[in-house]
Structures are given as structure tokens and as C-alpha cells.
Backbone bond lengths (Angstrom), bond angles and torsions (degrees), N, CA, C in turn:
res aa  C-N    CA-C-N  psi(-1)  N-CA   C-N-CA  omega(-1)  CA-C   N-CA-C  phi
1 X - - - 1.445 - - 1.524 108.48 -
2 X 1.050 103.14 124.92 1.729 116.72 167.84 1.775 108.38 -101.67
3 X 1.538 107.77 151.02 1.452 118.75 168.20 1.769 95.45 -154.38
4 X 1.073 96.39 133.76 1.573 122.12 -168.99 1.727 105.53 -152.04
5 X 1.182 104.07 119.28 1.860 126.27 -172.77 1.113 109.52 165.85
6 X 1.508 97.56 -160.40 1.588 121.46 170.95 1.232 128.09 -127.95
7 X 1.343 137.44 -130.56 1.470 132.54 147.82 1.042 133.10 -79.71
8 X 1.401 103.96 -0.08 1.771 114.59 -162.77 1.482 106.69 -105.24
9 X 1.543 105.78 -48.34 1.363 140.68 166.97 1.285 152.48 -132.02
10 X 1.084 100.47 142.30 1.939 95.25 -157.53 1.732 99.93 -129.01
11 X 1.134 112.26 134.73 1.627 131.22 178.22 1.974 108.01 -99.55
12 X 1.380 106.51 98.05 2.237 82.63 -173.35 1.734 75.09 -119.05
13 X 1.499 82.34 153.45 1.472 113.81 -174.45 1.740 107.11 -142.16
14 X 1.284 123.64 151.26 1.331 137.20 168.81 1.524 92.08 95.02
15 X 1.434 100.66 -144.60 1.905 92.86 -175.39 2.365 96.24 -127.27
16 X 1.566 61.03 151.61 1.615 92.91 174.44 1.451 111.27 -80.58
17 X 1.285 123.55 79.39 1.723 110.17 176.11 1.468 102.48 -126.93
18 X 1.503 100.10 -161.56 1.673 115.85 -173.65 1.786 103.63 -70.40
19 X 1.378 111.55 -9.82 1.547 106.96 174.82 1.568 106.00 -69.09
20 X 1.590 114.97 -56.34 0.966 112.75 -152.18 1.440 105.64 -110.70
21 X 1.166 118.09 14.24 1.775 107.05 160.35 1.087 139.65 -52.67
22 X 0.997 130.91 -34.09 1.376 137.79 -159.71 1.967 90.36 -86.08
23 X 1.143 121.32 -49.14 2.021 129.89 173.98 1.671 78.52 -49.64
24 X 1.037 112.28 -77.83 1.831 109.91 -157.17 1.438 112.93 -54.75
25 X 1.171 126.72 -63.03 1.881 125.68 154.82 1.750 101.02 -6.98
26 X 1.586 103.75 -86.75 1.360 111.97 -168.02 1.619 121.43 -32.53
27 X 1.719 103.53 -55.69 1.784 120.43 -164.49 1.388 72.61 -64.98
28 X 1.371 148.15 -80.66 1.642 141.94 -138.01 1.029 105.87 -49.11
29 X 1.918 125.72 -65.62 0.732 136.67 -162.43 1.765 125.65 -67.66
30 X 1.437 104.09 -18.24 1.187 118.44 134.47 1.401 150.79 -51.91
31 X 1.251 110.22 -61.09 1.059 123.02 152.86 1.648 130.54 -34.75
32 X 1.668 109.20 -57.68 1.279 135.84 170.63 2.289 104.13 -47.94
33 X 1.036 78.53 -41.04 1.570 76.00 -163.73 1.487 109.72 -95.22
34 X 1.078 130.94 -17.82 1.319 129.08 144.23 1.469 143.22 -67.31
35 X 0.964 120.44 -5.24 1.939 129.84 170.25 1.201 97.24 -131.08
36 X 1.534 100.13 -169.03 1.660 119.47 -166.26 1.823 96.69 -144.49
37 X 1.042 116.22 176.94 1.518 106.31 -173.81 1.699 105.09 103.88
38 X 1.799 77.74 170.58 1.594 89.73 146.33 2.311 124.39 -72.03
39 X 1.347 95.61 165.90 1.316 78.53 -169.37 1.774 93.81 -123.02
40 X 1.118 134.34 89.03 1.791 128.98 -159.73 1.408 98.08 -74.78
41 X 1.489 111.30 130.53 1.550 117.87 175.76 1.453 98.64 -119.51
42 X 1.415 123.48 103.14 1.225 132.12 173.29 1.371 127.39 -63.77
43 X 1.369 137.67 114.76 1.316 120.60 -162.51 1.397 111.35 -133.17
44 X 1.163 105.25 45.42 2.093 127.88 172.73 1.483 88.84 -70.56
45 X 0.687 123.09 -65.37 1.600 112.29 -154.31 1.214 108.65 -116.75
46 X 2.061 118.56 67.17 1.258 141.04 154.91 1.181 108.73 -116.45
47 X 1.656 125.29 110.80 1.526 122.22 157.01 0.845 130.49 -54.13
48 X 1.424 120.09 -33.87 1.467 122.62 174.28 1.430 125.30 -168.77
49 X 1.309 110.44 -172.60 2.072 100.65 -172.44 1.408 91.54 -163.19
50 X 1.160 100.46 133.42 2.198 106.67 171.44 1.896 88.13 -96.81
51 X 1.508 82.24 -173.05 1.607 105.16 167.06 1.809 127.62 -44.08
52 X 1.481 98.46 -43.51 1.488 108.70 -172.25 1.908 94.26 -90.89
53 X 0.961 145.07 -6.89 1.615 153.27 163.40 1.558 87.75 -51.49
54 X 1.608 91.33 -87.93 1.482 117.40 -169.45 1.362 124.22 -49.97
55 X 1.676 111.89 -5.08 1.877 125.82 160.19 1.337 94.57 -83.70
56 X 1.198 127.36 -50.86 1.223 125.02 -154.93 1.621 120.11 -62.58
57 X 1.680 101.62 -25.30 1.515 121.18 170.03 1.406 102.41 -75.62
58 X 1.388 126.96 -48.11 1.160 118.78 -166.24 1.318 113.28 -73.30
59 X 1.035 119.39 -30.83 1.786 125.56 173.19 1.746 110.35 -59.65
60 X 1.501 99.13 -41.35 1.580 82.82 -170.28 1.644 98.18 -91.98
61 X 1.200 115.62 10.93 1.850 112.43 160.26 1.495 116.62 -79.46
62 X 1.154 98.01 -28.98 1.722 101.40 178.52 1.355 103.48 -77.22
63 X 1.901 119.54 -66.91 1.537 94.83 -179.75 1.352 131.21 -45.22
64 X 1.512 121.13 -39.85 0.878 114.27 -177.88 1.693 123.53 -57.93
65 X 0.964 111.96 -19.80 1.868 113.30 164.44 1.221 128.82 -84.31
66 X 1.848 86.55 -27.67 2.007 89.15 167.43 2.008 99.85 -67.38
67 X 1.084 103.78 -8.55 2.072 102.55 -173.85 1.371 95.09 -115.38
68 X 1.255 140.65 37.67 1.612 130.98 152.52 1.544 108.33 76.42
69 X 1.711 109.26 -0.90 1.426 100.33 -173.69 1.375 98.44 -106.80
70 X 1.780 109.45 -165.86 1.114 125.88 -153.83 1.474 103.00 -157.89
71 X 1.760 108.69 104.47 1.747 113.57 -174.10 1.718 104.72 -87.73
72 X 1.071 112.67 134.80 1.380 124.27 -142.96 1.878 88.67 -131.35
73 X 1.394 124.73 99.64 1.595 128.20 156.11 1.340 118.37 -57.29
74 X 1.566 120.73 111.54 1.511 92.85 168.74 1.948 110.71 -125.54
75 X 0.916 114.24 160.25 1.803 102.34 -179.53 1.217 100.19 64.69
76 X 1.518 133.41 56.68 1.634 125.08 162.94 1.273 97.63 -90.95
77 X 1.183 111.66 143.73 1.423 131.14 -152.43 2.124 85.90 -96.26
78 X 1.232 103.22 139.97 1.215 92.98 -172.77 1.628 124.16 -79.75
79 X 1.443 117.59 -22.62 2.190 84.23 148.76 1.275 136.34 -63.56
80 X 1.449 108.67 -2.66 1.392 102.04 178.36 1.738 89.90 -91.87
81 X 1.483 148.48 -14.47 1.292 136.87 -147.01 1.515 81.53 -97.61
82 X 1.824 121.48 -33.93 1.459 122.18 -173.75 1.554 98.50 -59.78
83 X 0.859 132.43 -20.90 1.847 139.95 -173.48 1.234 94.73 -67.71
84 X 1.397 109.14 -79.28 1.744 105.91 -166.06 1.556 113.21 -68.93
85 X 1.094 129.35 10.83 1.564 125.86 -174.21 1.355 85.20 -103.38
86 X 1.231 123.33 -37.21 1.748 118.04 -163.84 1.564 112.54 -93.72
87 X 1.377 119.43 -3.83 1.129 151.72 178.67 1.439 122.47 -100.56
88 X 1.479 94.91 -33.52 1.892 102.91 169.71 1.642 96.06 85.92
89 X 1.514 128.33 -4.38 1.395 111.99 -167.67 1.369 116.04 -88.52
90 X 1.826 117.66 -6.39 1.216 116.48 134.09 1.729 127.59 -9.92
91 X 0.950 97.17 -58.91 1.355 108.58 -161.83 1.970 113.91 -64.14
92 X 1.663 74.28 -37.91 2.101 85.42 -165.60 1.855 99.71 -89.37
93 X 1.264 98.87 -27.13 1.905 100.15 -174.08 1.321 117.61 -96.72
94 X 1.576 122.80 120.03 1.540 113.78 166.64 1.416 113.76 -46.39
95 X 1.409 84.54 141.12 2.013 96.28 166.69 1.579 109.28 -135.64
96 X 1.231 111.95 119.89 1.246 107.79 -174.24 1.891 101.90 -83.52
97 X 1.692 91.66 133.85 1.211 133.37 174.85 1.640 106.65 62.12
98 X 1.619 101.95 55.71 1.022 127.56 -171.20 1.883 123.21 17.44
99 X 1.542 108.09 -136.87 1.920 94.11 -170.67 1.884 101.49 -111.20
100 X 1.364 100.90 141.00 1.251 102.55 167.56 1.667 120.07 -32.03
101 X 1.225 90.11 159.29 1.858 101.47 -179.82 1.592 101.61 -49.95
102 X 1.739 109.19 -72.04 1.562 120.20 168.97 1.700 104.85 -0.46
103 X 1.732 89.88 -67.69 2.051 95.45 -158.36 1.222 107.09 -72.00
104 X 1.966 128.34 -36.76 0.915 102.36 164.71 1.575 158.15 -53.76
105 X 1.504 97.95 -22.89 1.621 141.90 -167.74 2.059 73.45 -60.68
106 X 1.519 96.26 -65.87 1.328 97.63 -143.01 1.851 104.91 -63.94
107 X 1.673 100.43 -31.45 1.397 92.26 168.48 1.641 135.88 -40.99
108 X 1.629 95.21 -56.51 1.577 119.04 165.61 1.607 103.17 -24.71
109 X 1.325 107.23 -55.36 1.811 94.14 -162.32 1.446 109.83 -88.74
110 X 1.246 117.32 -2.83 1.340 113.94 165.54 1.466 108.43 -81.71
111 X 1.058 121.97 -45.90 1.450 112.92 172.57 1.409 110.66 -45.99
112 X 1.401 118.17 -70.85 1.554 125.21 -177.01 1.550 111.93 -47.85
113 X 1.283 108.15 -42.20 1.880 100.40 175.13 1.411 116.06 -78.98
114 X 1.202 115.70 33.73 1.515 106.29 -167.61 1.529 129.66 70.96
115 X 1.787 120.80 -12.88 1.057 92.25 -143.41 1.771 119.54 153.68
116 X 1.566 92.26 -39.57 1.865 102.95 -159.09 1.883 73.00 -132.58
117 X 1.064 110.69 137.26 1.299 134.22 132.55 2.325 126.25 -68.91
């Protein structure tokens, strides 16, 4: 896993797992606590993310609101966008220029099925 930015913005590349959380925690949580703003976490060039990735986003979404800011997804590659639609975290995390047609399609039928795709 690579992360390359600043406080404003962050570029992560390779994958987000239980190897490399604790490097990714730190750069965020850094990041997070040094500026003000939105904070753009670019995610073009992430292959992939397990469970502890996808804490690791969610943790630095919370600090960042406990700090007045706002963690901002942009370029999620769309199996990872199938994650948060099936996850509902769509809902709680900015995504800039919201979810492909695909995810929306797929949202639609979760709404209409209650629920279950």
C-alpha cells in the first residue's frame, strides 16, 4: 500500500488490508488532524480492501467530524463501490460524484426488494 498527499489530499494505491492498517490509520489520522476542509482520499489506484481496510476508512470518517472536516472518496473503483452499497456505507460516506449507474441500478433493487438484492 502506498499513500502519497497532504492534508487536503491523499492518493492510496495497492491494497488496504490487515497488513497495512496500522501505516494507513497513522498517514489518515495525520492527515485528518492537521488541516481543516474537506479531506479527498483518492482511490484510483486501490486493488483492493478487506474488512480491517474498510475500518480503517471508517475510523478516519469519524475523526474527521470529531475535527469539523469532511473525508471525501473519490475514484472508488467499482467493487469496492459494490462494498459500500451492500454495506449501506454508501449512505454515511461522501463519494465524490456519487455511485456509478451499475451501483445505482443495484441500489434501486434493494430498495424495491425490501432490502435483499
Amino acid at each position: 500500500m502506498q499513500i502519497r498527499g497532504d492534508h487536503a489530499e491523499l492518493a492510496v494505491g495497492g491494497r488496504l488490508d490487515v497488513r497495512s492498517a496500522a501505516d494507513a490509520r497513522t498517514v489518515l489520522h495525520s492527515a485528518v488532524d492537521s488541516g481543516d476542509g474537506d479531506l479527498v482520499l483518492d482511490l484510483a489506484g486501490l486493488d483492493s480492501w478487506d474488512a480491517t481496510g474498510l475500518g480503517v476508512i471508517m475510523g478516519a470518517h469519524r475523526r474527521a467530524g470529531r475535527c469539523g472536516r469532511r473525508l471525501v472518496l473519490r475514484d472508488v473503483p467499482p467493487q469496492m463501490q459494490r462494498l459500500l452499497v451492500a454495506t449501506r456505507l454508501h449512505r454515511i460516506l461522501a463519494i465524490e460524484g456519487g455511485l456509478t449507474a451499475s451501483e445505482a441500478q443495484i441500489l434501486s433493487k434493494l430498495d424495491v426488494h425490501g432490502g435483499s438484492a
